[in-house]
N, C-alpha and C positions, 0 to 999 in steps of 0.2 A: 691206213692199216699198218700196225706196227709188226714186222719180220722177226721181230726178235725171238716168237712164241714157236720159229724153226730150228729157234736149239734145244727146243727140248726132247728129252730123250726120246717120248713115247710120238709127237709129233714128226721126228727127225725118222722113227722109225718105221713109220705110217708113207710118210714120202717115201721110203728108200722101196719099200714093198709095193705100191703102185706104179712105181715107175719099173721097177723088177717086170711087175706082172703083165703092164702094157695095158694098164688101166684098170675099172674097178670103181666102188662104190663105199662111202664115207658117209654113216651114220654116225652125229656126232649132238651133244649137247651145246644151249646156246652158252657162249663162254667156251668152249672144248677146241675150237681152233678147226673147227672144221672146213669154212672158207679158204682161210691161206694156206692149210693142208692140199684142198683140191687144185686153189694156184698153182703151187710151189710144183705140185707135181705134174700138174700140165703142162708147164712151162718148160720143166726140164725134160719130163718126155718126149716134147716136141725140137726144144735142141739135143736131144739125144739121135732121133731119127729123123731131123733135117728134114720136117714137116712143119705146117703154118698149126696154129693152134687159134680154134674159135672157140671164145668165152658167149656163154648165154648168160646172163644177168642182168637183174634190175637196173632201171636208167639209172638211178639214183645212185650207185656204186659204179658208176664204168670209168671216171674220172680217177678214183680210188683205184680199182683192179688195174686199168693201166700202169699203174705210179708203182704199184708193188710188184707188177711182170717184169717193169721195167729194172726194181732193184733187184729182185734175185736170179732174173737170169736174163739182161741184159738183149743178148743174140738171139731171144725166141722171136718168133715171125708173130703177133699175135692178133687179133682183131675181138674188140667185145661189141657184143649184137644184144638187142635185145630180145624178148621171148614171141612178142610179135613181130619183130624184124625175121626173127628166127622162121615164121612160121611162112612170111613170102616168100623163103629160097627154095628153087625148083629142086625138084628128087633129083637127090645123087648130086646137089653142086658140093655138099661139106667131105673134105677129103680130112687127112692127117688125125688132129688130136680135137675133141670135141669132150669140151667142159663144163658140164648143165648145173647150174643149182637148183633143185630141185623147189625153191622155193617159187618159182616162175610161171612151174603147171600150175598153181591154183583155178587159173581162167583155162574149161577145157576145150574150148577153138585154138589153144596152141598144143593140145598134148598128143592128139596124133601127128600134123606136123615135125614135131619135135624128133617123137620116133621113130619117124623115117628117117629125119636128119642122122639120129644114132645110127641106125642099121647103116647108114653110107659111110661113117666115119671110118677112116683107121682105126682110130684107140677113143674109149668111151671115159669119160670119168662123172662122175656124180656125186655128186652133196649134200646129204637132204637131211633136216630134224626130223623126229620120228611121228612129225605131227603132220608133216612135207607130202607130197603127192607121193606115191609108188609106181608111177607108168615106164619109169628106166630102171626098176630096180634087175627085172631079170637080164638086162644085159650089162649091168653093170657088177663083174665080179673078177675078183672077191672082195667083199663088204667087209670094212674095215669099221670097227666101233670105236670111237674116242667119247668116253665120259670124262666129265669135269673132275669128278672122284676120284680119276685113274691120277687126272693129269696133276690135281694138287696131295695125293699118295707120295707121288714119285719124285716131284719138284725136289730139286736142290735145296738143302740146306743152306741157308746162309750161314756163316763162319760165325760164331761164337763174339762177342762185342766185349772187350775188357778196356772195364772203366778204371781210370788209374786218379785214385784221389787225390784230390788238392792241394799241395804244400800247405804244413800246418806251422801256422804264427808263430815266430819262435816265443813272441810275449806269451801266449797262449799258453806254450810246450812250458814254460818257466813257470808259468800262475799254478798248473798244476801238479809241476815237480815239487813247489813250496808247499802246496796244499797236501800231498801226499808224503811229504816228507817234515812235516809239520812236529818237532817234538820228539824226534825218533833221531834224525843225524845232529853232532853236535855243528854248533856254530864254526866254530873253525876248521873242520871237515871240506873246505872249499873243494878240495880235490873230485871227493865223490859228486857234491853237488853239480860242479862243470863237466864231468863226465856226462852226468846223465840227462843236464841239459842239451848237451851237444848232443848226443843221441837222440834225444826229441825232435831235435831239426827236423822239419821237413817230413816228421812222420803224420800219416791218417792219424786222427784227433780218436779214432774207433783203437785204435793201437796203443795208444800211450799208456793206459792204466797197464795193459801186457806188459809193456817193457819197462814200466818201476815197476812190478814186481818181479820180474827176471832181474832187475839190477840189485834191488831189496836182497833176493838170493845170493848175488856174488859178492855183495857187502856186507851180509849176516856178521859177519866176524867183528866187523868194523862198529855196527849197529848198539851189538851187545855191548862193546868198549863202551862206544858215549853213554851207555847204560849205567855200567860198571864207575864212571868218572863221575857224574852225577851223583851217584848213590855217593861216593866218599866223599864230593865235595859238601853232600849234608850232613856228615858228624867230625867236628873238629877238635874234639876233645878224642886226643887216644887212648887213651882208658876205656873207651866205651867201643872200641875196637872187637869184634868180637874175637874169642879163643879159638883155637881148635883143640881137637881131641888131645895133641901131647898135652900141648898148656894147661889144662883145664886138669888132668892126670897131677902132672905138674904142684900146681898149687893145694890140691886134697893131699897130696903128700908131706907138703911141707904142713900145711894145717895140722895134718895128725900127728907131726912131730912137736908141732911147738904145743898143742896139748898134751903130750906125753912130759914133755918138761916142766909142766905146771905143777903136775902130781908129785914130782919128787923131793 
């Protein structure tokens, strides 16, 4: 039986109110921890009021019930009997804390037996699916419900899991700085280029198109020069330079002069 299902909240708080009340009755689904709820609380009831604590249970779990009395609360006194062991103890030998799993009465040559044994008890506890016998239920109060439902509602979140990606090749980060910057930075631009290698480093392979064009941004300026240098180194004739608006002014002026001097 694994203890661990006593930290959780609606569990931890199912114990705290049985042992409060001095016993009581646990309606629980299978899976809802209904067992080690009734344990847990017998156990420490019984080292609370420094009383022996008899467990009724299947032979088949006594080996188990033991082993988990043992882990959670060490100092109880505790003895597990079965439901026809239960059923040979003369009236009035069960004293202190008495722990029934209700799954036990199915056979009913142990159910009067049985509660008798309650009525002698000190403190009652019981445990039963809702499918379980009902011959302890009226003295076993108050009836605490644990659903599966509740219990996986309220469960702890596990912490959020942040996957941190893989250092990306820097051949990789390089293949695709060339490939996006193909035609656009001039060749002797090394500068830009190593920058924005370096940058690549080590970035998620999902990132890198983000950051050449953030880098494309802060080297716009630059971009447009290899543009501008290009463009000039295809016309080598300066004559074919184009004008601007003075020059072009410019020259229609002097045209209509040196035709004006033709006429006279």
């Amino acid at each position: 039986m694994d203890s661990s299902v006593l930290r959780h909240p609606r569990i931890a708080e199912a114990v705290e109110t049985l042992v409060t009340a001095r016993g009581g009755g646990i309606t629980y689904d299978v899976g809802g921890g209904g067992r080690k709820t009734l344990l847990a609380a017998g156990a420490r009831l019984a080292a609370e009021t420094n009383t022996p604590l008899t467990i009724v249970e299947a032979r088949s779990l006594h080996s188990d019930v033991r082993a988990f009395v043992r882990e959670v609360q060490p100092e109880a006194r505790s003895a597990v009997i079965s439901a026809e062991e239960a059923a040979l103890q003369p009236d009035g030998s069960i004293n202190g804390v008495l722990a029934v799993h209700a799954d036990v009465l199915r056979d009913a040559d142990v159910r009067q037996p049985l509660l008798a044994m309650a009525h002698s008890a000190d403190h009652l506890l019981v445990a039963r699916h809702d499918y379980s016998d009902t011959t302890l239920d009226a003295l076993a109060t108050p009836d605490i419900v644990l659903r599966l439902r509740d219990l996986m509602l309220s469960a702890p979140r596990p912490a959020p899991i942040t996957l941190t990606p893989p250092p990306m090749d820097t051949s990789v980060a390089l293949r695709l700085v060339r490939q996006a910057t193909r035609d656009v930075l001039p060749d002797q631009d090394l500068k830009v280029f190593d920058e924005m290698a370096e940058v690549l480093k080590g970035v998620d392979p999902a990132e890198v198109r983000q950051r050449i064009g953030k880098l494309r941004g802060k080297y716009e300026a630059t971009i447009e020069l290899a543009r501008q240098r290009r463009a000039a180194a295809g016309s080598t004739d300066p004559s074919r330079a184009p004008l601007d608006h003075g020059q072009e002014q410019a020259a229609a002026q002097q045209q209509h002069r040196s035709q004006g001097t033709g006429r006279t």
